[in-house]
Every structure is written in structure tokens, then in C-alpha cells.
N, C-alpha and C positions, 0 to 999 in steps of 0.2 A: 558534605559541606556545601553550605550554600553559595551560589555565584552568581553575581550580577552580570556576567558578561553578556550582553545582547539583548538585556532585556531592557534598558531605555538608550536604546540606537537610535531610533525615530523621537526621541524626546530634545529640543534645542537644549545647552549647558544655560545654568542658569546666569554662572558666572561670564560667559561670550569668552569675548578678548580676553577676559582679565583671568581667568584661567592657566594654571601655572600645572595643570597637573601631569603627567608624561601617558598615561593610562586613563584617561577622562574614561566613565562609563554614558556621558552622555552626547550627542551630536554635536559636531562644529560645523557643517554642512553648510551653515547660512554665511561662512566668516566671509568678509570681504574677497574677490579675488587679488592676485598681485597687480594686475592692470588698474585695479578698481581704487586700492588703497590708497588713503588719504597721503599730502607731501607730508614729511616727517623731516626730520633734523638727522642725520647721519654722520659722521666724520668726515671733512672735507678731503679726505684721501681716499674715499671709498672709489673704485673704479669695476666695480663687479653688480650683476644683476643683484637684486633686492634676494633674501632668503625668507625662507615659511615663516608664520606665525612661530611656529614649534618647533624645536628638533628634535626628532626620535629618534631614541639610541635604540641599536637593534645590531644581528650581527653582521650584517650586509650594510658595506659604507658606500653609500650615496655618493653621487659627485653633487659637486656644489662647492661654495665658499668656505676658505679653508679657515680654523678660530685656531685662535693662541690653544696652546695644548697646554695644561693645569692638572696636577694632580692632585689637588685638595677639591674637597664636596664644597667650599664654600663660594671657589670660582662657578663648581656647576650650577649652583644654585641661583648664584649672581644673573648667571645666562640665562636661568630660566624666569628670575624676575621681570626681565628686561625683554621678556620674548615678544610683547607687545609691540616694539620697536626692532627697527631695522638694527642687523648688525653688523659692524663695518668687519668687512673683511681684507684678511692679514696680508701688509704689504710684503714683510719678511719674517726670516723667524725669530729673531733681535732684537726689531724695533717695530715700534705703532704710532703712528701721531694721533693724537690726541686735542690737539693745539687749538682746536675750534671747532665751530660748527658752522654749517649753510644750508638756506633751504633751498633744495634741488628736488627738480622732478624724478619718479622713479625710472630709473634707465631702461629701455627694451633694447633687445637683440635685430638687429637690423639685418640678420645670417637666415631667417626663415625661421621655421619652427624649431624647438628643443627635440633636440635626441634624446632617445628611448633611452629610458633606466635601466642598469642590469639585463636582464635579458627580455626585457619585454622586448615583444618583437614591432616588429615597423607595419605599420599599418598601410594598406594597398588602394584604400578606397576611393584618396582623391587622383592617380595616379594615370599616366596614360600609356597606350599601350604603344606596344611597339612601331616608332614610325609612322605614329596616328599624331594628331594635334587638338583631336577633342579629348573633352575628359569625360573619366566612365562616369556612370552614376553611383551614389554611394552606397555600400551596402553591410547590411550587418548578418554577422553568422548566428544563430541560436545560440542559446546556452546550453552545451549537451555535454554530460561524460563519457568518456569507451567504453560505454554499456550495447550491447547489441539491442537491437528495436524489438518491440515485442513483436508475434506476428502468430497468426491464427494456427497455424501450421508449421513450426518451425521443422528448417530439414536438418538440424543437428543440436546437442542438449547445448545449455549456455553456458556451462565453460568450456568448453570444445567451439563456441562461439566467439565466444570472449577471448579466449586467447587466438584464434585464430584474426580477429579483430587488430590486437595489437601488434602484430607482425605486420600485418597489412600498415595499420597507423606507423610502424615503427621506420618501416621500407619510405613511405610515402616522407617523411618527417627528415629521411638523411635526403632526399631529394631537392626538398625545399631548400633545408641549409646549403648543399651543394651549392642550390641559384642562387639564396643569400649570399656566400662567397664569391660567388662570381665575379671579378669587378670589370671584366671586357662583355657580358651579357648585358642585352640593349633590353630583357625581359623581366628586368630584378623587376618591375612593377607588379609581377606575377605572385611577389612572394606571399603565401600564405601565413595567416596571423593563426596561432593554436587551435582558436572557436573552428574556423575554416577548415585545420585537418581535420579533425575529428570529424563536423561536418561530412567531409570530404568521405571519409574512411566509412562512418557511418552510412551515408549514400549507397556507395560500392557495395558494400558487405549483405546490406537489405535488398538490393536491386540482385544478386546472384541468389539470395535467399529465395525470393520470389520467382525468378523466373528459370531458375532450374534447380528446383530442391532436390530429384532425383541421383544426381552428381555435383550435388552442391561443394559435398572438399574436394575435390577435384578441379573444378574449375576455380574453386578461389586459390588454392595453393599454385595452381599455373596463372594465376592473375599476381601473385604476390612474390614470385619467380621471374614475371616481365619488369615487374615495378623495380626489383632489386639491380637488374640487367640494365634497365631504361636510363637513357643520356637525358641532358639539361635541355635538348632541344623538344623531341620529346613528351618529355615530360610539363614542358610550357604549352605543348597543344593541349596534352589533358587538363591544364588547367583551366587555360580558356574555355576547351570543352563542358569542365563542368561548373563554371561560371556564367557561361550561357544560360546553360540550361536551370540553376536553382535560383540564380539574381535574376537575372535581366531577362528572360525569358525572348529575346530578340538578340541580336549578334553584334553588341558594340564591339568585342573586339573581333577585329580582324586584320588581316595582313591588308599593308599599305595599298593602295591603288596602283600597280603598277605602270611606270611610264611607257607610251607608245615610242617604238622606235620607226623614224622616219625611212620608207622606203626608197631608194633612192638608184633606181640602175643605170641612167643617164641614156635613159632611152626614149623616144616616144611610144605612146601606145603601139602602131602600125611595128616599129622597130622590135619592142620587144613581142608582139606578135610570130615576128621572122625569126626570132632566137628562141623561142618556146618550144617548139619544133623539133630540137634538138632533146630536150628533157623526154621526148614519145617516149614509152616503155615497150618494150617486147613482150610479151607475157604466154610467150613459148614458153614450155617447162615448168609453170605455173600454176596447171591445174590442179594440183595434190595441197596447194592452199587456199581453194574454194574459187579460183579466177576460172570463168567458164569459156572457150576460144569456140567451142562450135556445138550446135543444138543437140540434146541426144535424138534419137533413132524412135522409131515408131515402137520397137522391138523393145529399147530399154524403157520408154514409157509406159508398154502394155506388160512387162514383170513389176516395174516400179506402184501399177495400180492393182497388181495380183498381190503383192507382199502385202499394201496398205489393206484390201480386204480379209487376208486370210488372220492379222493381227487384230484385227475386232474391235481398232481403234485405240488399244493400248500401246500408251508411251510415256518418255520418261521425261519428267520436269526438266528445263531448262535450269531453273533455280536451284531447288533443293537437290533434285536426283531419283526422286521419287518416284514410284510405277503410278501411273494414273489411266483414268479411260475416260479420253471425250468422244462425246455422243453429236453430230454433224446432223442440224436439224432439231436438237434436243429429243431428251428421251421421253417418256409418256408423263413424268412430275415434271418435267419443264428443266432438269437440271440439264446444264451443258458439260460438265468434267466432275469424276470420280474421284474420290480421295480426300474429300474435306477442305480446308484451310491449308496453304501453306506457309512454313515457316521460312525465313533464306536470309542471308547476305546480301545486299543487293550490292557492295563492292566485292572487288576481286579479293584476294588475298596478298600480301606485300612481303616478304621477305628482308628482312632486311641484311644490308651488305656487311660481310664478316669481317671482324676487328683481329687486331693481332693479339688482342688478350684473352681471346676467344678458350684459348685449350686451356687457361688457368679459371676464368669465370662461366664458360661453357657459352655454347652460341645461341644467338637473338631466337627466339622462338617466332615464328609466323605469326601475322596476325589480320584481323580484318579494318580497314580505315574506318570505316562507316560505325563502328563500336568499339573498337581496340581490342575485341577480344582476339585471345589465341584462337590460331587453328585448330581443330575439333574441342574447343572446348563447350560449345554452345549449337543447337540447331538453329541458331537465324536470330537477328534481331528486328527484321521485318516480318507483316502477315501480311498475307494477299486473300484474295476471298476462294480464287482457283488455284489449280496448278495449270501451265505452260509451256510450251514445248515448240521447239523450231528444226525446219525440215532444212537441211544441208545439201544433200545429194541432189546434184542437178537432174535426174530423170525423174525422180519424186516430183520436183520443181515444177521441170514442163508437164506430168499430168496434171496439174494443176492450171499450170500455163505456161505453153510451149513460150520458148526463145523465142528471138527475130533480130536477125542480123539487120544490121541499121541502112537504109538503102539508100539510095542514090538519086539525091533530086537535081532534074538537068538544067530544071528553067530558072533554080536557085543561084548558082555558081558557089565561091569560097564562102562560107561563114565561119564568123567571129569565133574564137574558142568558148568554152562555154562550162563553167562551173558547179555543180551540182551537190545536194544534198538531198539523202531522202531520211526518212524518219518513219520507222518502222512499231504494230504494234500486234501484241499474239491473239489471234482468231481458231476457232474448228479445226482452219487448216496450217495451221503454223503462226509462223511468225512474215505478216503482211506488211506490202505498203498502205501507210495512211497518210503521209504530207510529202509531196514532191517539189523542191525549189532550184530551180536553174537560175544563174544569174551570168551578165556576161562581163568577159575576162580581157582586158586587164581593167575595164571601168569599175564593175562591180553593179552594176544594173539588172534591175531586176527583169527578167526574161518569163519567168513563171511561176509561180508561188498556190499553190491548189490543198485539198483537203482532197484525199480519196477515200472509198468508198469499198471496206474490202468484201474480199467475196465469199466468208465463212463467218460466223455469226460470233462478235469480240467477246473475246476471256479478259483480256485484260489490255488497255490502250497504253500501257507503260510508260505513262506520263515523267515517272523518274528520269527518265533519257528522251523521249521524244518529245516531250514537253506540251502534248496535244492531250486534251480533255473534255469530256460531254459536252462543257461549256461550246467548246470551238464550233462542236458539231451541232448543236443546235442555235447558232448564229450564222451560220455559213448560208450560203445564196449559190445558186446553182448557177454551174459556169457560163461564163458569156453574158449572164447577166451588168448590167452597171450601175455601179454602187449608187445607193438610194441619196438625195440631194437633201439635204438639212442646211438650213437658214441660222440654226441655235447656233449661239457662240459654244455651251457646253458641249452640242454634238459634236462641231467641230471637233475642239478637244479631245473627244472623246474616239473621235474616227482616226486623230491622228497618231494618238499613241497605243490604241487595241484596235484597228480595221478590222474586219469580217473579213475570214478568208472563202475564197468559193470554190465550190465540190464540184466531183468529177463523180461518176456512179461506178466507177471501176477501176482496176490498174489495170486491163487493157486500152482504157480510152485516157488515163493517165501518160503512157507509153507514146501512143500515138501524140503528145500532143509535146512530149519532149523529142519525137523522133523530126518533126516539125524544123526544130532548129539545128539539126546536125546535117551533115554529110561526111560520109565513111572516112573521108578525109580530116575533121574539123576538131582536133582535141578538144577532148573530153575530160574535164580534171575532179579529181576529188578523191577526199581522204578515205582510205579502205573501199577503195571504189569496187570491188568485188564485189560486197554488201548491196549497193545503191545497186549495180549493176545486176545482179540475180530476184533482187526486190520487184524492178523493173521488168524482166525477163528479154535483157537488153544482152547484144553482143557486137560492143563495139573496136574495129581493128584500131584505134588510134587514142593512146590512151595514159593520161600522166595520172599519178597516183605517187601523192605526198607519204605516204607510206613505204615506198621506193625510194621515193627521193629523201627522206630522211630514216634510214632505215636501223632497228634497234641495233647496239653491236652484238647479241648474238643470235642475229639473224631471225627471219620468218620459222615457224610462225610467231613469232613475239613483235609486236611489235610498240609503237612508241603514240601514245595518245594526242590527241589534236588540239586538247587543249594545252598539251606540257609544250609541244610543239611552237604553238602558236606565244604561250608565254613565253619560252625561250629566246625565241627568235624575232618574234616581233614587238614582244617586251607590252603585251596587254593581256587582259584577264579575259575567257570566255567562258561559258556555261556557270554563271554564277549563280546564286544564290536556290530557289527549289520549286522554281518553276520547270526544269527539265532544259534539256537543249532548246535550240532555237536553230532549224535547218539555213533560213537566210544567214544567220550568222555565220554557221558554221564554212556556209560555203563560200561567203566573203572573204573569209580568215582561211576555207584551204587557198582561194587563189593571191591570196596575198603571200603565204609560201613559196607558191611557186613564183611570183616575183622575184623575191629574195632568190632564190636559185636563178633563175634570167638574168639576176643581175652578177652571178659569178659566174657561169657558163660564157655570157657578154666578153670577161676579163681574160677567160682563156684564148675565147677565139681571136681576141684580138691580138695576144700574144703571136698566136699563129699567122698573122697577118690577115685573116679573114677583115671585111665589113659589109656594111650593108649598103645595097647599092636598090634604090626603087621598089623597095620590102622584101627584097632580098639577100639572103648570104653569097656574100661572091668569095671566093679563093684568091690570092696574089696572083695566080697564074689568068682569073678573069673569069674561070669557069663559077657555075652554080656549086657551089657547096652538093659534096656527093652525100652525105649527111642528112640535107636537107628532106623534110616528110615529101608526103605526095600532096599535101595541103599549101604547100610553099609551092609545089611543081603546076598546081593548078593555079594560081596567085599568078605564077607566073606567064601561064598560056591565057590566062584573061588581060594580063596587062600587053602581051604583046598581038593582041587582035587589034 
């Protein structure tokens, strides 16, 4: 039987307005909008927005204006004459006035936009994110079915595809409704419109198709196990996740800017100098966690250079885990390390903390931040061009380069404490210093800030975390130089927000030029300072480490990041966005911890009756605080000369 249905869609009705038929086979596309419609004559009782041209009877009832209810064809027919005009809707079910007419404008809703019909869902596009005040850009999903994507190579047939598909869509889809119910979540803007999941689902399922077809059900059946598991919170990261990345291709949404919390210990600088002293760390008993107290032996460096020979230069990635051989010097093709390409995580792995519904839904599976995948279900979502490897054992170390205990300058007297950051990147021989920043404590000034210069030929400058790159190095000016004088207004500009930092040709002469500002006495602060400190080939007796002083609760070796730290406590955001760390920052932000700590350490001693008397701690009884470092002891034999 023949049908017209769709086949004059795109043709305008010839009749327009005047069109009375309930199933027109031709277009009304062009009719007036409601905003648009001319004034009309309505019943002066009407108090409801204007209704369609049309009513379509269908089995799903529409909200809208309620009509007198008729059970004869001639009332319906009536309605459908008259469609052309507005129709007053029903005061009660009784009675209708009728009584007159008036011309009034057509009413709009003054509440915001109309709410979604039936289930169509709420659209996310003009919406803002959480605890933001801008608004996103708008955007639209393709039009796609739960069809899997075609692909050159698929790693499994397509209904084994497809239906694996809509598990995934199906998991994803009670998530969203979850957030749509939510009505104390500040992230309902997240919610996804159907085009989106699908989207969404279709994404995911292609992106494992592709990049690990060899365990392809595998990994998606553990991806569609997390999804099912996965909370509302969550769940709104992968969204923004991958909102980023297919809309905006930049990071409009993000978490709000965090407010700084004012530091406040009611001290001056000199004062809280005199109470810092108290935070010294001991780090007796501490060498089974990489902290080094005294140089090794002539004896354990001449095994520690027998081992590195008799192994032929093979070791194992840092990253992946992988056997590799780097060649010190390169080998006769120029290559420097064995093994190809590597694949890795470049976060740690996360755990997340167990729920008590855990023995009925079974527990969070492990996963990586940096991609969300489960643990082993993927070899890496980064490639590096090497593989990489870092030397730990301090005899290794010193044959590389010996320690040196930090020494004693007489003509200097007390200095300042002194905060520090290094920034570390993988070479021949490990894992090197490459940017050294000392800065002083409690101002925050800058002391020294350099580029070094390592001493084995780089694999990789691991700009992810040290935040230093070719660029740096080929801008930097050799040390002691002073910075070149420009006249340009842009140079200016330009010098003030990227300065050239200047290179040192070694981390021995790097070493020597942070030993410059210390004495044995003169704390030394910084975060995982073990790190900064064996980078250096530094061993210092005086020595605070935010990593102690805010130490994880279960204990070393775990410990708690400097930037969660630094959010926590000081209530501001560091290492953001993907330029890598930034050493001056970090070592601003460790000594502004330990402010925070100076200023509760302050509260006790005062309880105790201590204060501070001429930069020193004195006891009620009048004596010097027994307490007190040998940096406060010396403070003190210079002020009484």
C-alpha cells in the first residue's frame, strides 16, 4: 500500500494556519512562533499562557491548558476549527465565562524557561559549573545510535560489541539519573542529555577498542564494574573529564579557585625565627626511608661501582617496570637506552576508602587519576620516547657524587632559615638535579633560583613534575651573569612574567653555592627533603621536613602530597594546570607550612609559660629553653658579645 508519509516534509501546507487536519502530510515549519503571534481576541478570563496552533491527540498527555472535556465528535471538531485561534483555558469544570471579549497581549512566563516535556531531558549547555560564575560554552552531541564505531581491526565481533556497548550505556545512564535526582548536589549542571550518553559510551568503548584490543573484554567488562560501583562524585569528574576533552578542548570547567587562608601566628619574623627551632627533626632511625645522616665509605662506594659494572648497565624502569640497558656515552647508533618506547601511568594508583556496603556490592577497584582506568587493566596511558630509571642507595649515589656534610663558616655567624626546592630529571645516570631554589624563611625571598647542568647525558627532563624544558635550557645565561637591559615595553613584559633562569655547569657547583647560605646550625626546610637533599649530595644536621610535620596516618613510607597539604591547610591551589611544578613555588608553600605549625608550637609554649625574650625562648624559671637548637644557642652568644 502506498504512503505518503515523509514524503512531502520539506514541502510548506498549502492551506498554512488554515489547516484543520490532525496528520497534515505536509510542513508547518514556517507557522508563527507563540512569541511572534499576532494579538487575538481570547476570553476575558483566560489567565494561562497561549496553547499551539494544534492539538495533537496521541497517547502521551502533554501538560498544557486544560479544555472542557466532550464526548461528542462535534465538540472535537469545533476545537479543531477554531485552532487558528487561541483557546481559553478552563476555569473550572462547571463553568466558562464567556461573557466577552478583550484584546490583550499574549502572556509570557516571567519563571525562566518551560520545563521539559515528558522525559525529555534537561539540557546542560547554558549551565555553570560548579562554584564557577562563568558560563560554559554551548555545545551539541552528534547524532549517533548504540552502534559500535566501525574500525579497521576490531578486537571483538559486533554483537559481542554491541551488546557489551549497552551495558556500559546502560551503567552510565542510571548514573546520570542518580545526579538528575540528586537535589542537594551543586553538580546537577553535569547532567547529560541522551545524544551525550551515547556519545559518551560510544567514546569509551572505541578508545579501549583501540588501544588495547589484545584484552579488549577485559578491560571493558572492569571498566563497566567501576561505572556500576562509581558514586555521584565521581562520576561528575568523568564527566567534566570528558567534556573537556570532546567540547571544549580547554578546561572551562573546573573546581572553584580556592580561597587563601590568612597566616596569622602573632609573631614577628625574628620571633617566629626563635620558635621554628623547636619543629628541628631528628632523623636518627630514619635511614631505612631514603634520609641519609653520614656519607658512605670509600669501601661501600668501590662495591657500589663493581655492581654498576658487572650489570652492563641494565635496569629497570622507573615507570613501567621494564628491563632496559642504557648505554653512558651512547652506543655506536647514537642510541642512549634499550627497550623501545615506553608505555606508563604517570599517577600513582588510588585506592579508594571502603564503604560498608562493600561485602553486598563488592569493593572499589583501584584505579589510576591520570585515566580512570583500573589497576592492571591497561599498560599506561602515557608514552615517553625512553625508559628511565632512578638510583636510591646512597653508595651508588656517592659514586656518582660523594656526600658533604654542610660546614661551618666562622666569618658568617647565625643565618636566616632557609627554604628549599629542587627539581629533579632522569639522565645515564639516574634520576639528577636540574633546578635548584632556595628561598628565605619566613619572608619568602628569593636566595637562589638556577638551572643545573647534569652530569650524564638526559633520557628524559620530566617536565610533568619538574616543570623544566628544552625551552628553559636553551634561554638560560650562565651564572653570575646580569640579566640583559631592554628599553621595549614588551620586553619588559615579557622579562617579568617568563625571566631567563641562569645555569650552573654541574650539581657540584650547584651544591657549593646552596652550602653558601647555610650553617650546620641554620634550618633547612622542605617538603620530602630527603629527595632535595640526596639530589644535592648534601647532609645536613638541622633539619624541618613538612613531611614529618604533617605526617600521613599510616605512617612513612606514605606519605601526604604538598600540594593536598598546602590546599588543606593553607586554603590555595599549587601545581596547576600542565606546565609541571614550579620549585620557587613549591618552596614558598613548604615554608608557609611550617608557619602554620610556628604558629601552634607559639600556643603551647606559651601555655607553658615560655616567651620570647631578645630572639630568644626563655622558661618562667629565666633559663634559655633546653629545647632550644644550637642555631638559637649561637643567636644567642652573638647577641651577648
Amino acid at each position: 500500500m502506498f504512503t505518503p508519509l515523509g514524503l512531502f516534509g520539506a514541502i510548506s501546507c498549502p492551506q498554512g494556519q488554515d489547516c484543520t487536519l490532525l496528520k497534515c502530510i505536509f510542513s508547518h515549519d514556517n507557522e508563527p512562533a507563540p512569541d511572534e503571534a499576532p494579538i487575538s481576541k481570547i476570553p476575558a478570563s483566560a489567565d494561562d499562557g497561549p496553547p499551539s496552533k494544534r492539538v495533537k491527540v496521541g497517547n502521551t498527555q502533554l501538560p498544557g491548558p486544560t479544555f472542557p472535556s466532550h464526548s461528542s465528535k462535534e465538540s472535537s471538531l469545533e476545537m479543531e476549527r477554531r485552532s487558528s485561534k487561541p483557546v481559553a483555558s478552563k476555569q473550572s469544570h462547571n463553568s466558562r465565562d464567556t461573557s466577552g471579549t478583550q484584546d490583550i497581549p499574549q502572556p509570557t512566563s516571567s519563571h525562566g524557561p518551560p520545563k521539559p516535556l515528558g522525559n525529555e531531558p534537561v539540557k546542560s549547555t547554558n549551565t555553570t559549573s560548579a562554584g564557577s560564575s562563568s558560563r560554559l560554552p554551548p555545545r551539541k552531541a552528534p547524532k549517533e545510535t548504540l552502534n559500535p564505531r566501525m574500525l579497521a581491526h576490531a578486537p571483538a565481533t559486533h554483537g559481542s560489541r554491541t551488546a557489551i556497548l549497552q551495558k556500559l550505556h546502560s551503567a552510565m545512564t542510571a548514573l546520570n539519573e542518580k545526579l538528575r535526582k540528586d537535589k542537594h548536589s551543586s553538580n546537577r549542571c553535569f547532567v547529560l542529555t541522551p545524544d551525550e550518553l551515547i556519545t559518551m559510551a560510544l567514546d569509551e568503548e572505541e578508545k579501549f577498542a583501540r588501544d588495547s584490543p589484545s584484552v579488549y573484554s577485559n578491560v571493558i567488562k572492569l571498566r563497566i564494574v567501576k561505572v556500576t560501583k562509581m558514586g555521584i562524585d565521581e562520576w561528575t569528574k568523568e564527566v567534566m573529564s570528558h567534556l573537556n576533552a570532546r567540547y571544549y578542548k580547554i578546561n572551562p570547567i573546573q573546581k572553584p579557585q580556592a580561597i587563601p587562608m590568612p597566616i596569622n601566628t602573632g609573631l614577628t619574623p625574628a620571633e617566629e625565627i626563635a620558635v621554628v627551632s623547636q619543629l628541628v627533626t631528628p632523623l636518627a632511625g630514619l635511614e631505612q626511608h631514603g634520609y641519609v645522616t653520614k656519607p658512605p665509605t670509600n669501601a661501600d662506594i668501590e662495591i657500589a661501582k663493581r655492581g654498576v659494572d658487572e650489570s652492563k648497565g641494565w635496569e629497570k624502569c622507573d615507570r613501567c617496570g621494564q628491563r632496559f640497558q642504557v648505554f653512558p656515552g651512547r652506543r655506536e647508533d647514537g642510541t642512549l637506552a634499550s627497550g623501545g618506547c615506553c608505555n606508563y601511568h604517570p599517577g600513582r594508583p588510588v585506592y579508594p576508602q571502603r564503604k560498608k556496603t562493600d561485602h553486598v556490592t563488592g569493593p572499589s577497584q583501584p584505579y589510576f587519576p591520570c585515566c580512570s582506568e583500573a589497576l592492571g587493566s591497561s599498560t599506561g596511558c602515557t608514552r615517553a620516547e625512553t625508559h628511565v630509571f632512578k638510583v636510591s642507595e646512597a653508595k651508588r649515589l656517592a659514586s656518582i657524587l660523594q656526600f658533604q656534610t654542610t660546614p661551618s663558616q666562622p666569618g658568617k655567624g647565625p643565618l636566616e632559615p632557609v627554604s628549599i626546592d629542587c627539581e629533579m630529571g632522569y639522565t645515564t645516570l639516574g634520576l639528577e638535579l636540574i633546578r635548584l631554589t632556595a628561598v628565605s624563611w619566613p619572608k619568602g625571598s628569593t636566595l637562589l633560583d638556577v638551572l643545573v647542568r647534569p652530569m650524564g647525558e638526559v633520557l628524559d627532563l620530566n617536565t610533568r613534575f619538574s616543570g623544566v624544558t628544552q625551552q628553559h635550557y636553551a634561554s638560560t645565561i650562565p651564572y653570575g651573569t646580569s640579566m640583559p637591559n631592554t628599553h621595549s615595553p614588551a620586553a619588559d613584559e615579557t622579562k617579568k612574567t617568563n625571566p631567563p633562569l641562569q645555569l650552573v655547569q654541574s650539581p657540584a657547583e650547584a651544591r657549593e653555592l646552596l652550602l653558601k647560605l647555610l650553617q650546620p646550625e641554620t634550618p633547612l626546610i622542605g617538603h620530602a627533603i630527603d629527595n632535595d637533599l640526596n639530589a644535592c649530595r648534601i647532609i645536613h644536621p638541622t633539619v624541618i621536613d613538612t613531611v614529618l610535620l604533617y605526617p600521613h596516618p599510616k605512617g612513612l613510607p606514605i606519605r601526604l602530597s604538598l600540594k593536598a597539604l598546602v590546599q588543606r591547610h593553607l586554603g590555595r591551589d599549587i601545581q596547576v594546570g600542565d606546565d609541571g611544578h614550579d620549585s620557587k613555588e613549591d618552596s614558598i608553600a613548604t615554608g608557609d607550612l611550617v608557619r602554620v605549625k610556628v604558629g601552634e608550637k607559639w600556643k603551647e609554649l606559651k601555655k607553658k609559660g615560655q616567651k620570647i625574650e631578645g630572639g630568644r625562648l626563655v622558661c618562667p624559671d629565666g633559663q634559655v629553653s633546653t629545647s632550644t637548637s644550637s642555631w638559637t644557642t649561637v643567636q644567642k652568644r652573638k647577641s651577648n658579645r
